[in-house]
C-alpha positions in Angstrom: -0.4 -5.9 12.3 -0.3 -2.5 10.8 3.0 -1.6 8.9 3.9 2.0 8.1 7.2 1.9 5.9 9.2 3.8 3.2 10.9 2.6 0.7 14.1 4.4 -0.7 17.1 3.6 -3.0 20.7 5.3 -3.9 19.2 5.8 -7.8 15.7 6.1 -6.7 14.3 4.3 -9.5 14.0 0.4 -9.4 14.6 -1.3 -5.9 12.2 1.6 -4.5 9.5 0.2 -6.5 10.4 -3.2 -6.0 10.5 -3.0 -2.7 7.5 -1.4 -2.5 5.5 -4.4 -4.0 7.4 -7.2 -2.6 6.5 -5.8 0.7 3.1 -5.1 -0.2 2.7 -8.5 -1.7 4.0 -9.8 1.3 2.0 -8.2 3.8 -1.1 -8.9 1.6 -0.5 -12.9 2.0 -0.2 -12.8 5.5 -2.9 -10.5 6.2 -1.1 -7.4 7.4 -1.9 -4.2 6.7 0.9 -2.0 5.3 1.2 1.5 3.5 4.6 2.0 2.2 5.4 6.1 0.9 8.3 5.8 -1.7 10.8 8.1 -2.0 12.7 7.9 -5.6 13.3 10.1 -7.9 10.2 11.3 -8.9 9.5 12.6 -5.4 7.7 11.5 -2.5 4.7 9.4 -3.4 2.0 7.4 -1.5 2.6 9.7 1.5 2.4 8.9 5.0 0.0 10.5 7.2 0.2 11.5 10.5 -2.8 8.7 11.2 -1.0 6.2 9.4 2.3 6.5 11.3 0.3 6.7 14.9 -1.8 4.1 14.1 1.0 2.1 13.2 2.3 -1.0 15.3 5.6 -0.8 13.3 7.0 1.2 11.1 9.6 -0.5 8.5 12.3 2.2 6.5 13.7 -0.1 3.9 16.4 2.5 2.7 19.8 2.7 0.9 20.0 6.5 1.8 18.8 8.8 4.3 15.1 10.3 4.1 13.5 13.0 4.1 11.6 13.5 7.6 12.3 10.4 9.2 12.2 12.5 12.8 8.4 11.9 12.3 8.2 8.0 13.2 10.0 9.6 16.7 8.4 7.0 19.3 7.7 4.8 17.5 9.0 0.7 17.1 11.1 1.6 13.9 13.1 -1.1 12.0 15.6 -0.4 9.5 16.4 -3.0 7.0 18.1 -2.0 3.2 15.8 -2.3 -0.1 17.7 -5.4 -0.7 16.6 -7.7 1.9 12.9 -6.3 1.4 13.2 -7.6 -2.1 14.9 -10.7 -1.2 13.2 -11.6 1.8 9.9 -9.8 2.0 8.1 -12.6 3.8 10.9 -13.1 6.5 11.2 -9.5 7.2 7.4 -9.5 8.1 7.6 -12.6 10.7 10.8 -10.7 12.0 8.3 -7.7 12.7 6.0 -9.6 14.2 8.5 -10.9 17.0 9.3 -7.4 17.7 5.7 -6.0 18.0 4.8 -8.8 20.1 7.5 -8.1 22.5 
């Protein structure tokens, strides 16, 4: 499965990141494929491109706070979940996304 996904807290700073590599970790160990663009503080890093988002079977927004061109993934299966339960549940969240792009 290929996993296009953003990551975004209130601060910015640490539950971005973290969700960031829980998901990443996750997907890793169960053989996905997943890019995830953060959005903290410091900007917008590890960008989404156009391809990515199209070639997509899912696109995961694990977000505390709305962002910035989400109008894009228009289309597309999106699931929105917040940073917390990508932290605490990374591996879950996955299976979960597998159900829904197998529908």
């Amino acid at each position: 499965m290929k996993i296009a996904a953003v990551s975004a807290c209130t601060i910015g700073i640490a539950h971005t990141y973290l969700a960031q590599q829980k998901l990443e970790d996750a997907a890793k160990a169960s053989g996905d494929s997943i890019k995830v663009e953060t959005q903290g503080t410091i900007g917008i890093e590890n960008a989404l491109t156009q391809h990515d988002i199209e070639d997509a079977d899912v696109v995961l927004l694990a977000v505390d706070i709305k962002i910035a061109n989400e109008s894009r993934f228009a289309g597309k299966k999106v699931v929105k979940v917040s940073t917390d339960t990508a932290i605490k549940s990374p591996r879950k969240l996955l299976s979960k996304l597998h159900e829904i792009v197998n529908k």
